[in-house]
N, C-alpha and C positions, 0 to 999 in steps of 0.2 A: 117673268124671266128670273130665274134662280141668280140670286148673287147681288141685284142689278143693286148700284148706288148711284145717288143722282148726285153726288159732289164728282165723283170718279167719273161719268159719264161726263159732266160738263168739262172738268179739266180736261179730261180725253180729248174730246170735242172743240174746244180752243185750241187745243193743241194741233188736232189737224187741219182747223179752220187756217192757221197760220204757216204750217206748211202747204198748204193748197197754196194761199195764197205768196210766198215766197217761189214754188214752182210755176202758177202762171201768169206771176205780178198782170196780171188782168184785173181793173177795177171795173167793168162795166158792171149794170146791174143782174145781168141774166149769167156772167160768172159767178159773182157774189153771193147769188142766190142760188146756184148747184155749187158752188163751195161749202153750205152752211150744210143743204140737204146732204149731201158725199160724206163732211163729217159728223154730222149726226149720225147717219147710219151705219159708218165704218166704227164710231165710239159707242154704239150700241152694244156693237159684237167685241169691239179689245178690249173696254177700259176694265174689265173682270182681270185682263190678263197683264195691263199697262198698269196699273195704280192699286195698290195694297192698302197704306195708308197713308194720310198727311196730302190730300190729291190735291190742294193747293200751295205745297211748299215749294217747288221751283217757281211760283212766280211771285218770289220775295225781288224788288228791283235790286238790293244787294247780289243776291244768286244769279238771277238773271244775266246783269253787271259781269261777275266772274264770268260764267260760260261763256259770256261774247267773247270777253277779252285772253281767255283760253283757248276757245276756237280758233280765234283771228290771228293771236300773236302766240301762244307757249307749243299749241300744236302743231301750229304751222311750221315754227324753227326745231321740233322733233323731226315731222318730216322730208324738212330741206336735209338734216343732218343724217337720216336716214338715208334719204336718196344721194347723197354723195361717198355715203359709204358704201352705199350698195354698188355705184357706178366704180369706184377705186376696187372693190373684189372683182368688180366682171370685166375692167379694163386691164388688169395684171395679166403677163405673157404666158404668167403660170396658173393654172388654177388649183391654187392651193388651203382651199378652205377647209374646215374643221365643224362641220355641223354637227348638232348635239340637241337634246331634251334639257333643259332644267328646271328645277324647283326654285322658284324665287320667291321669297315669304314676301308675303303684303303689309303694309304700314296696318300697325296693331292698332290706329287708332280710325284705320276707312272701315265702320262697320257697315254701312248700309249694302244692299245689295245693287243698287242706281250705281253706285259709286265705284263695286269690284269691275260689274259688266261694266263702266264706261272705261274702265282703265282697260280691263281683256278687249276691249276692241278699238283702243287707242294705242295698244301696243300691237295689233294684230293688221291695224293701217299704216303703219309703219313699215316702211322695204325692210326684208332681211329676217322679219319673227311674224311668228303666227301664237297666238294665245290656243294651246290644246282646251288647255281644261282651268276652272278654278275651286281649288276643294279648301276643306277644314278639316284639320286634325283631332283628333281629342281634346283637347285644350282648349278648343277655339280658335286656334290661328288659323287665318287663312293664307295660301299660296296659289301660287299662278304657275302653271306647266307650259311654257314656254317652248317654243322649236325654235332655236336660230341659225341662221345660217352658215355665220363663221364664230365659234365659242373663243371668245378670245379671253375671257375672265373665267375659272370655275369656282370659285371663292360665290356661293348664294348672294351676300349681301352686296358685291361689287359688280356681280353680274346684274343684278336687280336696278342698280345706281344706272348702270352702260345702256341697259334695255328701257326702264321707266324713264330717265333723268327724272327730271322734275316735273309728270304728268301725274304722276299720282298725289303729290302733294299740292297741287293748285285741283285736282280732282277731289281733293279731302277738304279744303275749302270747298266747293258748290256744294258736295254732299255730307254734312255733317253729321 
């Protein structure tokens, strides 16, 4: 197989071993044992496309650590504050939103690529924005093309603040 590495494969591979097992928290032995075979075979074919380099840096228990406590608690209060603003535009007797495209430049210092796509679909699970695109200018900087649904900021760096808060910067810790 062109490509194959066997660190990328096995992280792969635990990696789906563990979402198998979190979707059919089933321990018997004859789950256990088509868990392992499903992702062996599933991390045959993605970890070329899942793991570049470093295929065991997310599971530093530091890193780790973060993403739980990002998932559970920094993401979650984005999306409650999401969906309360989303339910305030579509409960008003008027509807008088302001939807718009923006460019919102990304923190100069989330280089990795783990890190832009967690934020574009962290922002894009959010009521109210969708992540179009995320590019790089000449320079190096990157930015995030944004849809939202009521533009309530067009200042870049404040609309950035209103849509990101604080997910990209607890996203910049897990991926350094």
């Amino acid at each position: 197989m062109k490509g194959f590495k066997f660190s990328a494969w096995l992280s792969t591979a635990i990696l789906c071993f563990l979402f198998w097992l979190l979707l059919t928290w089933s321990f018997a032995p004859r789950e256990l044992i088509l868990g392992v075979l499903v992702s062996a075979i599933v991390s045959a074919f993605a970890s070329r496309f899942l793991i570049h380099s470093r295929a065991f840096y997310l599971y530093n228990p530091v890193r780790l650590v973060l993403l739980v406590f990002y998932c559970v608690i920094i993401f979650f209060w984005e999306v409650i504050k999401a969906n309360v603003s989303m339910a305030a535009l579509v409960l008003r007797p008027k509807l008088d939103y302001k939807p718009g495209i923006l460019r919102i430049p990304a923190d100069p210092e989330l280089k990795s690529d783990y890190g832009l796509a967690m934020v574009s679909n962290c922002i894009t699970l959010t009521p109210g924005t969708i992540t179009m695109e995320t590019a790089q200018d000449e320079e190096g900087r990157n930015y995030y093309y944004v849809h939202w649904i009521d533009v309530a900021e067009t200042d870049r760096d404040k609309a950035g603040e209103a849509i990101k808060g604080t997910m990209e910067r607890w996203i910049g810790r897990i991926w350094k």
